[in-house]
Phi, psi and omega in degrees: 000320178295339180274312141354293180266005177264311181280341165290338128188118176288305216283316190274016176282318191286344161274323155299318172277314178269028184050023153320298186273018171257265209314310179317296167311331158331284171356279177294342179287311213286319177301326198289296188295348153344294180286296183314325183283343166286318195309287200274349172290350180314293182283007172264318138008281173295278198346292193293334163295337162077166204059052198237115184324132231254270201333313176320279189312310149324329220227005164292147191222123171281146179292171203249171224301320191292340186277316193303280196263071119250344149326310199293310166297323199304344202284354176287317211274034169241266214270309168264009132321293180294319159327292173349286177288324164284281185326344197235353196294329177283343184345278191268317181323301153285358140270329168292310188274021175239350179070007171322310185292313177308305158002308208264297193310335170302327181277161198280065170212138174308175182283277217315334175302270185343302176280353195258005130350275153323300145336296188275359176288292183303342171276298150014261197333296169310347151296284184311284153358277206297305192313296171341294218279327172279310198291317190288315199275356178279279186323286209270001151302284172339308180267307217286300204271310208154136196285159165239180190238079185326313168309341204278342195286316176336309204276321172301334173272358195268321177312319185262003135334266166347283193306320194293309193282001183280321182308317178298299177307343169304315177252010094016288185289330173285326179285342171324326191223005179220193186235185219285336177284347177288264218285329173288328153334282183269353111012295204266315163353270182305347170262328169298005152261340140307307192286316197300317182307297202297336196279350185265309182238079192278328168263007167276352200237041201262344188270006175299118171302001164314310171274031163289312170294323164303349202256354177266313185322306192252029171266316184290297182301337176245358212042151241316283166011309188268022205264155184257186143284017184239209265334305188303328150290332148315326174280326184278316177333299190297341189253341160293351163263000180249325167290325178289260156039284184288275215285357151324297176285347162251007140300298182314329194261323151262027161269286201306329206273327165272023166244325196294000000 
């Protein structure tokens, strides 16, 4: 276990020397503020595009504070999606095709150690990135738009957390065996076959980590209340996949090593 916490961190200095934990959370700040500032700025917007029917413009209605940042989070399952899955595609990769890893492995710590090392550098990263990032778009929803209710936002980014962190052990589980842009490929690949599945059959598949983000959407706009029993299969989905994930990439990573 001490060794353990010694190589994490390793990893989480190696996220700091390459500034992974300054630019990114940049990143995620500039995404949260986005919407809210497009929100209310909208019909000033349309105006300076010009041709834009007078009625149109009559007949916009701002959205209200819950929709504004639950918009807002959505903008991770894009844009901080792809961040993400690049930051983490070398996780096992670059060190394996670097011969690093037979290294490492030389010291008294385990494969399984190593990766979930590796795991928690990215669960962090993915803390910090999010915290930030929600934080920035709750505050300028709050003066732009309309008050929120800060548990429900907590509680709603640990949600589309969950989902963001399932993609990462996902590419966590690829780089093991593929190399990092390959594994960030099929990472946002397999969540965009999950998101797609779930949007064709949203309630037989509601127990899914997919349906994490709808289930953060609508924590904000309806509140706690509305939450079903099917979160709780959503919750659960997401942390077996994510251990499946972990003990995958450390087969894969001592198979590659006895073989190499």
């Amino acid at each position: 276990m001490r060794s353990t916490w010694i190589f994490c961190q390793k990893e989480m200095l190696e996220l700091v020397r390459s500034y992974k934990l300054a630019w990114i959370p940049v990143v995620f700040i500039i995404l949260g503020i986005m919407q809210p500032l497009t929100t209310y700025y909208m019909p000033e917007i349309l105006k300076a595009a010009g041709n834009v029917p007078p009625a149109l413009l009559e007949s916009y209605e701002m959205p209200s504070a819950a929709a504004t940042m639950a918009q807002a989070l959505g903008q991770y399952g894009t844009m901080g999606l792809l961040v993400l899955a690049l930051a983490a595609m070398n996780s096992l990769s670059g060190e394996r095709y670097s011969g690093t890893v037979e290294l490492v492995l030389v010291r008294p710590v385990s494969i399984i150690g190593v990766v979930f090392a590796k795991w928690v550098a990215q669960l962090i990263l993915l803390a910090v990135c999010l915290g930030f990032g929600a934080a920035a778009a709750a505050y300028y929803t709050g003066q732009l738009i309309g008050d929120l209710s800060w548990m429900l936002v907590i509680s709603a980014s640990g949600l589309y957390g969950l989902w963001l962190l399932c993609v990462q052990s996902l590419t966590l589980l690829f780089s093991a065996f593929l190399r990092g842009p390959v594994a960030a490929f099929m990472a946002i690949l397999s969540a965009a076959a999950l998101s797609l599945l779930h949007s064709f059959l949203p309630n037989r598949l509601e127990w899914t980590p997919a349906s994490l983000p709808a289930y953060s959407a609508q924590l904000l706009t309806e509140g706690s209340k509305s939450m079903g029993s099917a979160l709780t299969g959503s919750l659960g989905s997401a942390g077996l996949l994510i251990i499946l994930c972990i003990i995958g990439a450390s087969l894969v990573t001592g198979r590659k090593k006895l073989i190499g």
